[in-house]
Phi, psi and omega in degrees: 000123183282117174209144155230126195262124199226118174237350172224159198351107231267338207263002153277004200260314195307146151310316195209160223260332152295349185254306177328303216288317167320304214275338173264356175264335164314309184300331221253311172298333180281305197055239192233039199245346188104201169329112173279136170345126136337288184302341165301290163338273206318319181294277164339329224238244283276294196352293176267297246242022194278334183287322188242050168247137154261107188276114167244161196232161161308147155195077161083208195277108160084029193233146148242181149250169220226088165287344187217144198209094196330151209268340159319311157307315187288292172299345175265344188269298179085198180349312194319317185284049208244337172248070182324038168215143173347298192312340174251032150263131163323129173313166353265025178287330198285315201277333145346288177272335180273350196272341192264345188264356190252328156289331180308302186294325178285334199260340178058042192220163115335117205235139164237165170225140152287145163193151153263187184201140201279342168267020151244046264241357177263344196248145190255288181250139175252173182252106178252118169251119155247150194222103175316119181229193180254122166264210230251347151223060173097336177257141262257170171202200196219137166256170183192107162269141165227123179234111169312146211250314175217156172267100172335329182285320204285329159326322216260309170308321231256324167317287181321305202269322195288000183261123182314328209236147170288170169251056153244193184252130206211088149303108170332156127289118154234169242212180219258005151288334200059025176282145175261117190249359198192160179223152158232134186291131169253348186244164162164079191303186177314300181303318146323315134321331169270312180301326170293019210326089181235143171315094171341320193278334192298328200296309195249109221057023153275167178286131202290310207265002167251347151266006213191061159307324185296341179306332184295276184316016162271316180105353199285322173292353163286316175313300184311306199295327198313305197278333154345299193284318189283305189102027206234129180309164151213169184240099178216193185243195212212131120276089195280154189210141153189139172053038158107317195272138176259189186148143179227120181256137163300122194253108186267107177246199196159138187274115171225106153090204156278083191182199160221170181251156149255135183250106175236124140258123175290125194227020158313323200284304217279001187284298171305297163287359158289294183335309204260010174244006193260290202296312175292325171279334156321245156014305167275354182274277171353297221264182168258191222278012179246031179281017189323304198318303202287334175292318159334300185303325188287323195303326185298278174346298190302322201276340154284354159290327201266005192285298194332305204322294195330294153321317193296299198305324169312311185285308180290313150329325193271290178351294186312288192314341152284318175289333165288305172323284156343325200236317183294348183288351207244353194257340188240141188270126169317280196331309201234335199042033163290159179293127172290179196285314189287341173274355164294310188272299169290324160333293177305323194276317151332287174308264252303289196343293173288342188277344167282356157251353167282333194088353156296127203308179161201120172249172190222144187225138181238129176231108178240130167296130169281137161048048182281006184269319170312327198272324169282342187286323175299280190258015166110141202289357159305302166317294161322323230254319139316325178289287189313339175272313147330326154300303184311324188297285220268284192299000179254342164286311167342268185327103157023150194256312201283086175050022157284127175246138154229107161181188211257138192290329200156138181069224185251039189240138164205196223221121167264104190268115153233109226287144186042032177221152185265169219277332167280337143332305175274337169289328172293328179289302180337294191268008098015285162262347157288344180273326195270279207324285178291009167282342170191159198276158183277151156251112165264037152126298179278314197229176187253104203224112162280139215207148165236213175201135143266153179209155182242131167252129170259118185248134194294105163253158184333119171085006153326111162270188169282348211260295167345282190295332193270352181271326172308312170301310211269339185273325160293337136318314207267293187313338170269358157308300176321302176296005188113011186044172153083052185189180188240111162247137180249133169320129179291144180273135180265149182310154213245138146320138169273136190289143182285000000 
């Protein structure tokens, strides 16, 4: 957890002109008298500033409650507030907040802080001002203004229009065969827009091939459904043509779910100056030979042409390196911060490939928490949201160093792929890990939950796919629910056809 923390002057720090304007009606009420009334601070303050203001009070050692709880706050914390008190809040927020609020109370001063807070994920940075006041009977409380400082979505746009080069995201159509016939743009930053010169709203959720038809006649959609089908990136340059104008772009594409992203860099210029530098050796080959001046001139041309190059290449690296940022964010479940199902599922498609030309075992282990709905219905979908987090944690040490995945399917079920060990292996590891699970309860914050699993192992067989074994996994997982949960199953090997 990312934080910056201010107990003395506080007001070079502050951000924004609501948290100043706060912090002078606080001063103006303490005056040289000590601690100001709450309700006064709160009556003056609340007016604008009541959607991110908190009154919060002592409730016993080392604890507060949150009495009054501003109604912006309740919608951007969402679930959190479902437990008004310090204690229930997820680490590392809970030791956080008790540390800003145990200095406020030691100094009798006001304190500010930047921070994120990891049980909101749409919002990157808050904003905090606590201001010690006297509450209403007599004993000390806390007002807290909280507000957000940046958004992630705004983040992630503002990353997207600031990239030299365009961007987009595009999710296959496909016909009732499940040939892919068609894309609709789901994405599409500014630049990608210019280049395409199209309206950003025309862009993003059109059709590829009713705004761009020639891509069909061209080869370019082919190319694109091909690495959908293959997984496999490619690289080329595009001749764009619109209204008459011509240009050439570099075309970065990479396979994400089912679509893709495209990456365009404009090379017209460097396009051009090849061109016109190809048409100048022509020319200079033809004439003779005491044409030196012009041969001269040209040598000069290439070399600001390979310096462009030079540049592009500079430009396309970094690109790359953003588009990998990019595809692990879209390849990991937020939550646990395990490999999500599609990235999962292609790991898994891999392995298969290869251990089906070595001839190497490959196994799979499904893993579902018994009974997670009682445990979020007892202690609250935060407390869940621990559990889960705390599995993911116990299966990535699990997992293999050596081309092993762990991650999650969905809910509360996930996966171990495991490479080169056979199905009693994996059955040991598997159990193993239900034994390491229910030997002690998880701490979610409040309480200590005991929590068990059942899981089923799956061993690759020939001729297979990968999906085949992971339905093979789930369905011997679902006979150890059938059996009482809290066990190990290993999946029945299916009947072999007799050959005729």
């Amino acid at each position: 957890m990312y934080f910056e923390f201010r107990e003395t002057d506080i007001d070079r720090h502050i951000q924004t002109a609501d948290a100043g304007a706060l912090l002078s009606v606080w001063r103006r009420h303490a005056g040289a008298g000590g601690l100001p009334e709450a309700d006064a601070v709160w009556a003056e303050g609340v007016a604008r500033l009541e959607p991110y203001l908190l009154w919060v009070e002592p409730a016993g050692e080392d604890d507060w409650h949150y009495a009054v709880v501003g109604s912006r706050l309740a919608e951007e914390r969402g679930l959190h507030w479902r437990h008004p008190h310090v204690s229930g809040l997820a680490e590392p927020s809970r030791s956080f907040v008790r540390r800003c609020f145990a200095t406020v109370v030691r100094r009798a001063e006001p304190a500010y802080a930047i921070h994120t807070a990891p049980e909101c994920e749409k919002v990157l940075l808050w904003e905090r001002l606590v201001l010690p006041c006297r509450g209403r009977g007599g004993g000390i409380c806390l007002l807290v203004f909280l507000r957000p400082l940046e958004y992630v979505e705004d983040m992630i746009r503002t990353v997207l229009d600031s990239t030299p080069g365009g961007i987009l995201r595009a999710r296959c159509i496909r016909d009732a065969e499940g040939r892919i016939v068609d894309a609709v743009c789901l994405l599409a930053n500014e630049r990608a827009a210019a280049l395409l010169r199209r309206p950003p709203g025309e862009l993003v959720k059109g059709c590829l091939l009713e705004l761009f038809p020639h891509f069909l006649e061209s080869g370019v959609f082919a190319r694109l459904a091909g690495l959908v089908e293959t997984r496999q990136p490619c690289s080329f340059e595009m001749e764009y043509r619109d209204s008459g104008a011509l240009a050439w772009f570099s075309v970065s594409a990479a396979p994400l779910g089912d679509g893709f992203t495209l990456s365009l860099t404009d090379v017209t210029a460097l396009k051009r100056v090849n061109l016109e530098l190809e048409r100048a050796r022509t020319e200079l080959i033809a004439m003779n030979g005491h044409l030196e001046r012009q041969a001269l001139d040209l040598e000069a041309a290439i070399a600001d042409a390979n310096a462009a190059r030079h540049d592009l290449e500079a430009e396309v690296e970094c690109r790359k390196v953003l588009e990998e940022e990019l595809r692990r964010l879209a390849m990991t479940d937020t939550l646990t911060g395990l490999a999500n199902r599609p990235a999962l599922i292609a790991h898994g498609q891999a392995l298969v490939a290869g251990v089906a030309r070595r001839g190497q075992p490959l196994s799979v282990i499904a893993i579902d928490i018994d009974r997670f709905k009682d445990i979020n219905d007892t202690h609250g979908h935060a407390a869940g949201d621990c559990v889960l987090a705390a599995l993911a944690m116990l299966l990535q040490d699990a997992a293999p160093p050596d081309l092993g995945m762990a991650g999650r399917l969905g809910g509360e079920e996930f996966v171990i792929v495991v490479p080169r060990v056979g199905i009693e292996a994996a059955a040991r590891v598997a159990e193993g890990l239900r034994a390491a699970l229910a030997a002690r309860p998880i701490d979610a914050g409040t309480a200590g939950i005991a929590v068990t699993a059942s899981f089923g192992v799956a061993q690759f067989i020939a001729g297979e796919e990968f999906e085949d074994m992971l339905a093979r996994c789930d369905e011997a997982l679902y006979r150890a629910k059938r059996q009482g949960r809290n066990r190990v199953v290993r999946a029945a090997m299916p009947r072999r056809r007799a050959v005729a």
